[in-house]
C-alpha positions in Angstrom: -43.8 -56.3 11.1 -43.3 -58.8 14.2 -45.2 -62.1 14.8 -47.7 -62.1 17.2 -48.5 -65.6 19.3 -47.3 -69.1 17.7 -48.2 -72.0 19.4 -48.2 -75.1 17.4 -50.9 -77.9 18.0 -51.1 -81.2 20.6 -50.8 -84.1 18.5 -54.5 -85.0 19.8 -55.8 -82.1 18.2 -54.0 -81.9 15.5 -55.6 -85.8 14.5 -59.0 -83.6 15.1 -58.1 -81.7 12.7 -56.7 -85.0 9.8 -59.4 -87.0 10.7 -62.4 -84.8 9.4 -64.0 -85.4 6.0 -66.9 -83.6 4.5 -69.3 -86.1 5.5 -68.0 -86.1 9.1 -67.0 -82.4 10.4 -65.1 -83.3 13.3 -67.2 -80.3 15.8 -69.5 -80.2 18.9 -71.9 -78.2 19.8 -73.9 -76.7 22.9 -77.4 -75.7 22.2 -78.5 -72.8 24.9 -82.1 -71.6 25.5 -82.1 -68.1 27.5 -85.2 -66.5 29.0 -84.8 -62.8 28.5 -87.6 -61.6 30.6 -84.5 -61.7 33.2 -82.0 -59.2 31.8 -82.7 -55.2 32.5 -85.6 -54.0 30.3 -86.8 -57.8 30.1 -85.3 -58.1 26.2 -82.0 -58.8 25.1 -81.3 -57.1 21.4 -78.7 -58.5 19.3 -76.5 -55.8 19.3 -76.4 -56.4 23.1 -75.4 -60.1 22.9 -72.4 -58.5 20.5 -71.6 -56.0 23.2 -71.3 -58.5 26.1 -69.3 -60.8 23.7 -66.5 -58.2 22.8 -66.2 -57.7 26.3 -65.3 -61.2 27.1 -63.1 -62.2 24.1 -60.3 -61.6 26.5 -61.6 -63.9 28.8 -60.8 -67.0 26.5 -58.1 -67.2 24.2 -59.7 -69.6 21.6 -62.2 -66.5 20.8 -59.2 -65.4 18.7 -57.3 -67.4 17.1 -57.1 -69.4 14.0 -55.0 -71.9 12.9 -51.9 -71.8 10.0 -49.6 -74.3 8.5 -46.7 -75.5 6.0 -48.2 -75.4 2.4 -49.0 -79.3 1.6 -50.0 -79.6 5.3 -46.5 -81.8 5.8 -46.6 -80.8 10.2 -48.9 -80.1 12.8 -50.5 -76.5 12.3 -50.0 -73.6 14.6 -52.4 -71.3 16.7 -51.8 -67.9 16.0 -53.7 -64.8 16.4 -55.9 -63.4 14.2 -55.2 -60.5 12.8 -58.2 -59.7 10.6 -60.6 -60.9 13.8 -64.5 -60.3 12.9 -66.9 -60.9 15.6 -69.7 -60.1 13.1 -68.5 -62.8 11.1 -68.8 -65.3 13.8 -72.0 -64.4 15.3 -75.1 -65.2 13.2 -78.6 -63.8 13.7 -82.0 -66.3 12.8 -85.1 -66.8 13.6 -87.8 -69.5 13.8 -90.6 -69.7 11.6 -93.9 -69.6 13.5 -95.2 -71.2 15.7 -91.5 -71.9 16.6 -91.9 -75.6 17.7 -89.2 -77.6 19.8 -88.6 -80.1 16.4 -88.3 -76.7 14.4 -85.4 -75.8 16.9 -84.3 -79.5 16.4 -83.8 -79.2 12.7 -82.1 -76.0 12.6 -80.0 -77.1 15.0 -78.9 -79.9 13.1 -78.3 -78.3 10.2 -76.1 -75.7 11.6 -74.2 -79.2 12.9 -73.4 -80.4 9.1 -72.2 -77.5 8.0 -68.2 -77.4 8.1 -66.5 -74.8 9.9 -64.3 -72.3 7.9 -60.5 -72.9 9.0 -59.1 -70.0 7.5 -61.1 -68.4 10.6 -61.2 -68.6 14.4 -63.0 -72.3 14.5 -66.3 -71.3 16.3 -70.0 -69.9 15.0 -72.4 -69.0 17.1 -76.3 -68.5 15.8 -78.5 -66.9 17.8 -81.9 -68.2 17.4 -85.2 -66.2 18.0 -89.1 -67.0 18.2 -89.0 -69.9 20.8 -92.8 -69.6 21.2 -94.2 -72.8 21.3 -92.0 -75.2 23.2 -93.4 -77.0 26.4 -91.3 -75.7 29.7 -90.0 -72.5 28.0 -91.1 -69.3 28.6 -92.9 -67.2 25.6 -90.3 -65.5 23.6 -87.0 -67.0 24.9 -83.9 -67.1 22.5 -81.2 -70.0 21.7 -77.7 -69.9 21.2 -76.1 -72.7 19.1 -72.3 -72.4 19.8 -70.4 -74.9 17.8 -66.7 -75.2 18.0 -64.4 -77.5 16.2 -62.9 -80.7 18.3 -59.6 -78.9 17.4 -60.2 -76.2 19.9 -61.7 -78.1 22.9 -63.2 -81.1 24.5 -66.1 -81.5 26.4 -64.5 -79.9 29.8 -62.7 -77.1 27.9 -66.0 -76.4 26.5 -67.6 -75.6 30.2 -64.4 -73.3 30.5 -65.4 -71.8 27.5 -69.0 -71.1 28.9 -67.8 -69.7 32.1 -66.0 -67.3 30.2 -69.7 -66.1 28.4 -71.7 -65.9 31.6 -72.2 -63.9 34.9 -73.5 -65.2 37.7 -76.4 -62.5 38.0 -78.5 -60.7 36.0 -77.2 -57.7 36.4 -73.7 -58.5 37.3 -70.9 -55.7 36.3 -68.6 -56.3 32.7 -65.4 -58.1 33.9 -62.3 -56.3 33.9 -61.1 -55.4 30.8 -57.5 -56.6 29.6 -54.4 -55.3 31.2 -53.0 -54.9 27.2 -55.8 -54.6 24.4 -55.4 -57.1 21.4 -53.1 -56.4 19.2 -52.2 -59.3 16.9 -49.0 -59.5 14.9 -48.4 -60.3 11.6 -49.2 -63.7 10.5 -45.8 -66.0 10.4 -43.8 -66.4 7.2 -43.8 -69.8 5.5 -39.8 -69.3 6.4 -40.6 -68.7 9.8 -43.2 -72.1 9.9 -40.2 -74.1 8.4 -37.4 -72.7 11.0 -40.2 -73.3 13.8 -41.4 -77.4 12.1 -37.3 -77.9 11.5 -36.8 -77.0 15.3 -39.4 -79.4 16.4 -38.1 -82.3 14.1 -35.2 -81.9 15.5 -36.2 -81.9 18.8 -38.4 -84.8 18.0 -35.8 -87.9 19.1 -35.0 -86.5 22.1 -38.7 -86.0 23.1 -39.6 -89.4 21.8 -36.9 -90.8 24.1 -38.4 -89.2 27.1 -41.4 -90.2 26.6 -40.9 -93.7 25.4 -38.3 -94.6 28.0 -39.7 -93.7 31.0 -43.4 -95.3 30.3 -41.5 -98.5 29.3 -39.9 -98.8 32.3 -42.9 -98.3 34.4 -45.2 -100.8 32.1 -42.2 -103.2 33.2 -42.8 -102.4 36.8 -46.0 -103.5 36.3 -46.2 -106.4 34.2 -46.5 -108.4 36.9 -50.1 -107.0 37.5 -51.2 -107.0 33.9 -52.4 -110.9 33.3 -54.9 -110.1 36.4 -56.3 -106.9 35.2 -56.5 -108.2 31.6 -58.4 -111.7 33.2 -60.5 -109.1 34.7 -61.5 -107.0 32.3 -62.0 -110.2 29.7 -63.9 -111.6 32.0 -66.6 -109.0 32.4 -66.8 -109.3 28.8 -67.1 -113.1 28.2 -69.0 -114.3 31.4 -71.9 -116.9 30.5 -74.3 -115.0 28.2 -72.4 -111.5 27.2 -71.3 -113.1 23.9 -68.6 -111.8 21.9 -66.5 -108.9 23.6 -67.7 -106.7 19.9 -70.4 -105.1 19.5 -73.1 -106.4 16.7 -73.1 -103.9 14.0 -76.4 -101.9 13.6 -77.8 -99.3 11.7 -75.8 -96.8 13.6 -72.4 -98.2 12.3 -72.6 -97.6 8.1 -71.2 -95.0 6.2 -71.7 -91.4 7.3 -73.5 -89.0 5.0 -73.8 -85.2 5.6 -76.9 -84.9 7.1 -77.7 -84.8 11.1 -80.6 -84.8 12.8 -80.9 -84.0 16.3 -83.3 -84.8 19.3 -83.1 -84.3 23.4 -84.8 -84.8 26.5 -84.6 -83.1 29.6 -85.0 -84.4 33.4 -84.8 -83.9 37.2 -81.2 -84.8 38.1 -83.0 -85.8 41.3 -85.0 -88.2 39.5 -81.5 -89.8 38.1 -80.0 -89.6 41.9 -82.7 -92.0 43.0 -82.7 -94.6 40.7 -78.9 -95.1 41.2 -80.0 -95.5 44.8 -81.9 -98.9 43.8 -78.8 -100.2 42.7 -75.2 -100.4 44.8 -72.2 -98.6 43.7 -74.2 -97.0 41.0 -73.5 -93.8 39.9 -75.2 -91.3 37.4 -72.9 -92.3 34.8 -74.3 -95.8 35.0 -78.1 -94.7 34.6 -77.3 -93.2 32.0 -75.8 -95.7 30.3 -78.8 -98.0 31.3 -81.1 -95.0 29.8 -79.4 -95.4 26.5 -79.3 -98.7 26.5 -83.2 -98.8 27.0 -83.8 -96.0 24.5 -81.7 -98.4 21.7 -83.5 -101.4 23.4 -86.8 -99.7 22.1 -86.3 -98.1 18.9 -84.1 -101.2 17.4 -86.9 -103.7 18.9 -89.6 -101.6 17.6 -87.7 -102.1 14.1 -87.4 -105.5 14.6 -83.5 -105.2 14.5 -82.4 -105.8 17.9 -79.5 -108.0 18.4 -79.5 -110.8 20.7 -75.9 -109.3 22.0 -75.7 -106.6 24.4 -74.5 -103.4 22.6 -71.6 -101.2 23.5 -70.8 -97.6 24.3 -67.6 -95.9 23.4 -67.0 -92.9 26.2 -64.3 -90.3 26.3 -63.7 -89.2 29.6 -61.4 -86.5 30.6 -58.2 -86.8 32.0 -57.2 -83.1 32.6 -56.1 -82.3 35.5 -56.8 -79.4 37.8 -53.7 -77.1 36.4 -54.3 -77.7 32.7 -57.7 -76.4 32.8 -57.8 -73.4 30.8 -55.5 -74.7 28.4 -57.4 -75.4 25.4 -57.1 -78.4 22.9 -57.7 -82.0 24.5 -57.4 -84.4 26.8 -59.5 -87.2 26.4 -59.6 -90.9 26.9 -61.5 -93.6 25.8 -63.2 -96.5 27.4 -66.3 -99.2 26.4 -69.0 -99.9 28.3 -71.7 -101.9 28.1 -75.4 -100.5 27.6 -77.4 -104.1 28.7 -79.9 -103.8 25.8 -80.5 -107.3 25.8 -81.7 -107.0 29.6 -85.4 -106.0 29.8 -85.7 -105.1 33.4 -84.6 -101.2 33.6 -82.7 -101.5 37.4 -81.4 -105.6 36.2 -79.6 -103.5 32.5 -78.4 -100.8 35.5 -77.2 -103.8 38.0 -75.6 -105.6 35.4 -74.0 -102.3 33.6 -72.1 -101.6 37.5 -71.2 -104.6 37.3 -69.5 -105.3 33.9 -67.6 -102.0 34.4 -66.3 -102.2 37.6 -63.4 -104.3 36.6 -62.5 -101.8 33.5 -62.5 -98.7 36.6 -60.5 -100.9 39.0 -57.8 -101.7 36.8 -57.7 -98.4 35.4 -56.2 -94.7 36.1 -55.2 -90.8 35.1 -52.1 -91.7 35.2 -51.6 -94.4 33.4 -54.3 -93.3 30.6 -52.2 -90.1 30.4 -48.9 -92.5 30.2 -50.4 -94.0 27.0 -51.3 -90.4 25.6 -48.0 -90.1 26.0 -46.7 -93.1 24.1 -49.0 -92.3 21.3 -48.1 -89.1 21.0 -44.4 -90.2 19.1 -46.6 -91.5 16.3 -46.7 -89.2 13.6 -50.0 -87.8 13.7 -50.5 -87.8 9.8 -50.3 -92.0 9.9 -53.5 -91.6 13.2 -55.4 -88.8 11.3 -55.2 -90.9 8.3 -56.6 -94.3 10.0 -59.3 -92.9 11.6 -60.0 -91.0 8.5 -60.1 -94.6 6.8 -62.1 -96.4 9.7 -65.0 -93.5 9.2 -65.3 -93.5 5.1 -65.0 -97.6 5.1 -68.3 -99.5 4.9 -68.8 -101.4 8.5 -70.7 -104.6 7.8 -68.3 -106.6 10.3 -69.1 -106.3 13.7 -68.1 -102.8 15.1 -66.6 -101.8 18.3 -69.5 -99.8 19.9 -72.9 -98.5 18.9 -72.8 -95.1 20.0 -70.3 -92.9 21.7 -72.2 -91.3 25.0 -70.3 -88.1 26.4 -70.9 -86.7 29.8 -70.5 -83.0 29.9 -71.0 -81.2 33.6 -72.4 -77.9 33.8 -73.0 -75.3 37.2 -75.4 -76.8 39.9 -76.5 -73.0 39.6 -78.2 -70.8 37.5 -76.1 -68.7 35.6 -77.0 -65.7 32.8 -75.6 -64.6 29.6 -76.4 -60.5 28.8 -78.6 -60.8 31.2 -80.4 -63.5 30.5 -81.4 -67.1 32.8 -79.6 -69.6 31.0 -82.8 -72.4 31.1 -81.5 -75.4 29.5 -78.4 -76.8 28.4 -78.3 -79.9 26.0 -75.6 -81.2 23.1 -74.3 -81.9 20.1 -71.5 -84.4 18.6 -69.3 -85.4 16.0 -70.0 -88.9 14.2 -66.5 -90.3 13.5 -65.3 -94.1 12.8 -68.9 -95.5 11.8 -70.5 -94.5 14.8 -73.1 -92.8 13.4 -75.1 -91.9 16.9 -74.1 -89.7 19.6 -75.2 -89.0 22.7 -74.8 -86.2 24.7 -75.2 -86.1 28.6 -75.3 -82.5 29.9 -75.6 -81.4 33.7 -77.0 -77.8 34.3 -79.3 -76.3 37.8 -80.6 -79.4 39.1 -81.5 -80.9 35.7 -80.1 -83.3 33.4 -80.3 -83.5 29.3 -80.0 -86.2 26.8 -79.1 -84.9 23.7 -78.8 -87.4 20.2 -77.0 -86.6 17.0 -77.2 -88.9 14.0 -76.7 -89.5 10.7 -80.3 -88.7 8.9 -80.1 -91.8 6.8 -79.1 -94.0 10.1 -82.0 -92.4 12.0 -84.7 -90.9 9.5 -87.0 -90.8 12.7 -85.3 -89.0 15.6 -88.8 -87.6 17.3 -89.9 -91.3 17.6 -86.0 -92.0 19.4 -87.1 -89.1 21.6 -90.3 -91.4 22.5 -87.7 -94.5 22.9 -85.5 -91.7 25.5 -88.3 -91.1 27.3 -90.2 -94.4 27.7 -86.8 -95.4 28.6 -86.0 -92.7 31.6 -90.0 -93.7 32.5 -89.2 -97.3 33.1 -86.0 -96.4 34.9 -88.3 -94.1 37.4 -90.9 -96.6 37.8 -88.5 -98.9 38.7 -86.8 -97.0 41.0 -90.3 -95.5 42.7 -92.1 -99.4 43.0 
């Protein structure tokens, strides 16, 4: 019997993949409320959100495949298809106890987050969640879809790929094309054929090393010159008068992780967030919110009386994909720190000072170059990275930490867009806690609206509906601000 597709994994998500532990399941997830009342008949059924799923499995090749490696895990796994493929099995069915409040949503949500995906499977779940009948700004009878996919298969740009791939951009919009072939997996490889495939790639692996390493070496020559003035700059911005060390005081966000999440968001006129950036030059949405986050940790660590007299910090992955590796699956991220002004009281003075602390970390950096280190770190065997961020997340962080929180930005459409018919409504996010960050924060773009969505770890933030109240008093003050 012949082997179907064999791709093995990116070193990035392969480390995904080493870093998880039970505690911290390395996933993220998008939490999607529908109003049906849109689709034909006004009702979508559940046999017709399976129908208009099969339909699109084509559409993204992550739908349907799993991963498979050497026994003892000893090399990067390898995407294959799936050749026992059950969309039943991925596609869950709940419902909402009445009255079906938002913090009942909330805490199913979360829960569906703590749960570990199974990798013997395509890593994704979907749960479709019914009786939505008593939350403010959503129509009577709406549904929710909870897709969670493992870090593994995408990032947060793949994952808008992924969602383009689910929706139409009308109600009643014709079924795309079907496939030119239908899918027909092969077998799964044989252990023999893994080990001809891994002893082909560690062979290969000098001369690869040498084209990466050689090159970037020669360029970060070419540029040493430059480096002592963007390091003096970026140093700078982090030791002027009054910003204290350049790490972040440890918190309650940065212990040990436990299995339990809890989840909270708010929702907003992007508008609103386009005019408070105006109060401020060179802002950009980005930078409010940061300063949102930075008010909403301001409040709820103040109101605990455990507010450090250092600003905190904000790890953020951006992506560096480019235009032709869209599509592509896996990831591309890169990191960067930036401030979040908590110990600046004034809303638009935490968003002046935020532009200006990071301005020197954008100036002095690039794609290019960020996708040059990728690069160089990719030669390191990626059982030694998955193994110290493994460590850095189960150790006990009483010493100061590097950030408080990681905050994502994830774009959506600027237009409405429907799944079986129905309007999606609102878009908001979940995220992996990983190397004792223990708070995440989602920022998700969808329509002319904008979400803030926070995961944590329940012992780290036993009160999430009162960090919703520090959110929103925070986005008020911003507004305020900006309107006076």
């Amino acid at each position: 019997m012949s082997t179907g597709y064999v791709e093995q994994l990116s070193w990035t998500d392969d480390m995904m993949l080493r870093a998880e532990r039970p505690e911290t399941p390395m996933q993220i997830q998008m939490l999607l409320i529908y109003d049906q009342s849109t689709a034909p008949g006004g009702r979508v059924t559940f046999k017709r959100i399976l129908d208009a799923l099969d339909a699109r499995l084509h559409l993204a090749k992550s739908f349907r495949r799993r991963l498979t490696e050497l026994p003892g895990g000893l090399h990067m796994p390898y995407w294959v298809d799936d050749p026992d493929f059950d969309l039943e099995y991925h596609v869950r069915h709940i419902a909402l106890p009445r009255p079906g409040d938002w913090r009942q949503l909330c805490i199913q949500v979360a829960r569906i987050h703590g749960r570990q995906l199974d990798l013997r499977r395509p890593p994704w779940e979907m749960t479709v969640i019914e009786g939505l009948n008593a939350i403010p700004g959503v129509p009577t009878g709406s549904f929710a879809i909870a897709l969670k996919l493992h870090h593994c298969v995408v990032d947060g740009m793949e994952s808008v790929e992924l969602m383009a791939a689910m929706h139409d951009l009308a109600p009643d919009a014709p079924r795309p094309d079907p496939p030119t072939r239908p899918f027909a997996p092969g077998s799964l490889p044989s252990t023999a054929d893994l080990v001809a495939r891994t002893a082909t790639n560690i062979a290969l692996y000098p001369l690869r090393a040498s084209r990466v390493v050689i090159p970037n070496a020669l360029k970060a020559i070419r540029h040493l010159p430059a480096l002592p003035g963007a390091v003096a700059g970026g140093v700078a911005a982090a030791l002027t008068p009054g910003k204290g060390s350049i790490l972040a005081p440890s918190t309650r966000f940065n212990g040990s992780a436990t299995p339990h999440r809890v989840f909270e968001a708010r929702f907003h006129d992007l508008a609103d967030f386009k005019l408070i950036k105006t109060r401020v030059p060179k802002a950009t949405i980005n930078h409010v919110t940061l300063a949102y986050v930075g008010g909403a940790l301001r409040h709820y660590l103040d109101g605990h009386g455990e507010l450090p007299d250092e600003s905190l910090v904000a790890a953020c992955p951006a992506s560096i994909r480019s235009g032709d590796e869209r599509g592509a699956g896996g990831n591309r991220l890169f990191g960067r720190l930036h401030p979040l002004g908590t110990s600046i009281a004034d809303p638009l003075d935490r968003l002046a000072a935020i532009v200006e602390e990071t301005s020197a970390f954008r100036e002095n950096t690039d794609n290019e170059s960020s996708s040059r280190l990728m690069e160089l770190v990719g030669v390191v065997p990626t059982t030694l990275l998955g193994l110290t961020v493994k460590a850095a997340t189960a150790m006990p962080f009483s010493a100061p930490a590097v950030a408080t929180t990681t905050v994502s930005n994830v774009p959506g459409p600027t237009f409405p867009i429907y799944f079986a018919g129905a309007r999606l409504q609102r878009v908001t996010g979940l995220g992996p806690l990983i190397g004792g960050m223990n708070l995440f924060h989602v920022v998700a773009s969808y329509d002319g609206t904008i979400s803030i969505g926070a995961t944590a770890d329940r012992s780290a933030l036993p009160d999430p509906a009162h960090y919703a109240e520090c959110m929103q008093a925070s986005f008020d003050e911003l507004l305020s601000a900006a309107e006076g």
